[in-house]
C-alpha positions in Angstrom: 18.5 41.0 28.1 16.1 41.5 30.8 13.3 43.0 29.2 13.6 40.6 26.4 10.2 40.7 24.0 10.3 38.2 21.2 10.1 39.8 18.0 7.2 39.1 15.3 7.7 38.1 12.0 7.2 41.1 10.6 9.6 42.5 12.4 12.0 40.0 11.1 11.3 40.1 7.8 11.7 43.8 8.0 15.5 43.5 9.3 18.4 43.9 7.4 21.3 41.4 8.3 22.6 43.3 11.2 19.5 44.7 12.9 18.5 40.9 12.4 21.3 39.5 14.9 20.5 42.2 17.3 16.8 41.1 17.3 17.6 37.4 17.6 18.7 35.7 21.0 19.8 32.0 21.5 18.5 30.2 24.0 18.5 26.1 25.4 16.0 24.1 23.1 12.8 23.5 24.3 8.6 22.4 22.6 6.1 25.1 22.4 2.5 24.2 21.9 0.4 26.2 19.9 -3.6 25.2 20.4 -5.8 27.3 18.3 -9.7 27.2 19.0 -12.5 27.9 16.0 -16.7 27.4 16.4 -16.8 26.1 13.1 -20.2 26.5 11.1 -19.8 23.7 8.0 -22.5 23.8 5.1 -22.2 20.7 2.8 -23.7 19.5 -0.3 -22.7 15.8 -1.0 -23.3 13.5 -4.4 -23.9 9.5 -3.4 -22.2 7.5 -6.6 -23.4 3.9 -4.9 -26.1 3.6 -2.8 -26.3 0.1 -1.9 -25.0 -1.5 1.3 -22.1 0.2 1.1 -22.2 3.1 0.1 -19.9 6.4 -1.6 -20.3 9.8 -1.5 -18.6 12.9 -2.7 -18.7 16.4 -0.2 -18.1 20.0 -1.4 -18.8 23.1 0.4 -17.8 26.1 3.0 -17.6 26.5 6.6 -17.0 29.6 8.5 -14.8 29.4 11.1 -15.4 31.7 14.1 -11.7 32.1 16.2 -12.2 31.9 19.6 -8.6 32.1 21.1 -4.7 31.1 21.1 -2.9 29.7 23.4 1.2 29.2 23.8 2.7 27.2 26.5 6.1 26.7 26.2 7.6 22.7 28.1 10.1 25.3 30.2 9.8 26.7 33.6 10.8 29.9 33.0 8.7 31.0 30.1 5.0 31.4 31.1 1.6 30.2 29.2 -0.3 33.2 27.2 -3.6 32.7 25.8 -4.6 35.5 23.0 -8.4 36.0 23.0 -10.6 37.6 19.6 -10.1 41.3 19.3 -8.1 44.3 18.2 -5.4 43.3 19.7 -5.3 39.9 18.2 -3.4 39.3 15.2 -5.8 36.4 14.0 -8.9 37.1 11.9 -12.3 36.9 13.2 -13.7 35.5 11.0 -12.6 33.1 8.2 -14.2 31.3 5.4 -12.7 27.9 4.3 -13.2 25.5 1.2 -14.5 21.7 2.4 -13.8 18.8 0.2 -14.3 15.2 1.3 -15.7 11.6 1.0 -17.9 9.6 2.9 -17.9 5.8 2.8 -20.9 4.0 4.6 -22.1 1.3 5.7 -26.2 0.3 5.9 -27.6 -1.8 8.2 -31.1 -2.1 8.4 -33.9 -0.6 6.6 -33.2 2.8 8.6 -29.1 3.1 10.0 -26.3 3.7 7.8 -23.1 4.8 9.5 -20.2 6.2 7.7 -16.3 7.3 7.6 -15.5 10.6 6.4 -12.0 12.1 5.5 -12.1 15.6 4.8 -9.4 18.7 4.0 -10.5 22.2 4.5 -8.8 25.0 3.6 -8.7 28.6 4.3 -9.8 31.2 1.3 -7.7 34.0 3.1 -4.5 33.8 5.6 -6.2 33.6 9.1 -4.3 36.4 10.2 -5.3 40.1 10.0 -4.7 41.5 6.4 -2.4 44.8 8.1 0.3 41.9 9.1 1.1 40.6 6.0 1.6 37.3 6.9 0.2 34.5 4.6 -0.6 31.2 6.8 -3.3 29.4 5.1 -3.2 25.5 7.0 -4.3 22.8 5.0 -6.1 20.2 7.6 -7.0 17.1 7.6 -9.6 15.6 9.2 -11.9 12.0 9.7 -15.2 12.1 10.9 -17.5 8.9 12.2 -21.5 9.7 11.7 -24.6 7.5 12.8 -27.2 8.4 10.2 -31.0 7.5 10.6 -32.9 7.5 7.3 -36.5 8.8 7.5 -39.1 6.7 4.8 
């Protein structure tokens, strides 16, 4: 148990019942934190069904979704922080595409300011990890946006 190296999914998923309680060790409870970082590039097309002072609007598109890096940090002193940059080594995708659906409801004020509220989901076309894994994990997510618009007559 000194050299103990978690095992990967695959790896579990791979085990038979014995091998798998060989592979598994229990330890005291404790939160992990998983922060994933993407440079997300959106392209949106909206439709406005009212255009008065308030206003709605329907969003569709695609945004591609650049990783940058994961990081794990465990609340426990003796299990250190590891941070998993882009690469080969990385078992995250580079590069992902994901589906953007969403509303906007605004608000005008004036003959040139509207400013709006936009919920949005976005979801991944592919699983964002590298296809040789084998490991589906498409998250759905949910987001809400505030914009300041200035309308140009």
């Amino acid at each position: 148990q000194q050299k103990f190296r978690a095992a990967s999914t695959n790896e579990l998923m791979m085990a038979d019942a014995s091998d798998l309680r060989q592979k598994l060790l229990y330890s005291a409870p404790y939160s992990v934190n998983n922060s994933m970082r993407y440079l997300s590039i959106p392209m949106q097309a909206g439709y406005q069904l009212i255009n008065k002072t308030f206003g709605l609007q329907l969003n569709a598109g695609v945004a591609t979704d650049l990783f940058l890096q994961n990081t794990i940090s465990a609340e426990s002193d003796q299990i250190a922080k590891t941070s998993q940059p882009v690469g080969e080594d990385s078992p995250y995708r580079a590069v992902n595409l994901s589906g953007l659906f969403g509303t906007e409801v605004s608000y005008r004020f004036g003959d040139h300011y509207r400013i709006s509220l936009n919920p949005g989901i976005r979801y991944p076309f592919n699983t964002i990890y590298k296809s040789e894994l084998g490991v589906q994990s498409t998250p759905l997510t949910f987001d809400v946006g505030l914009r300041f618009r200035y309308i140009f007559k």
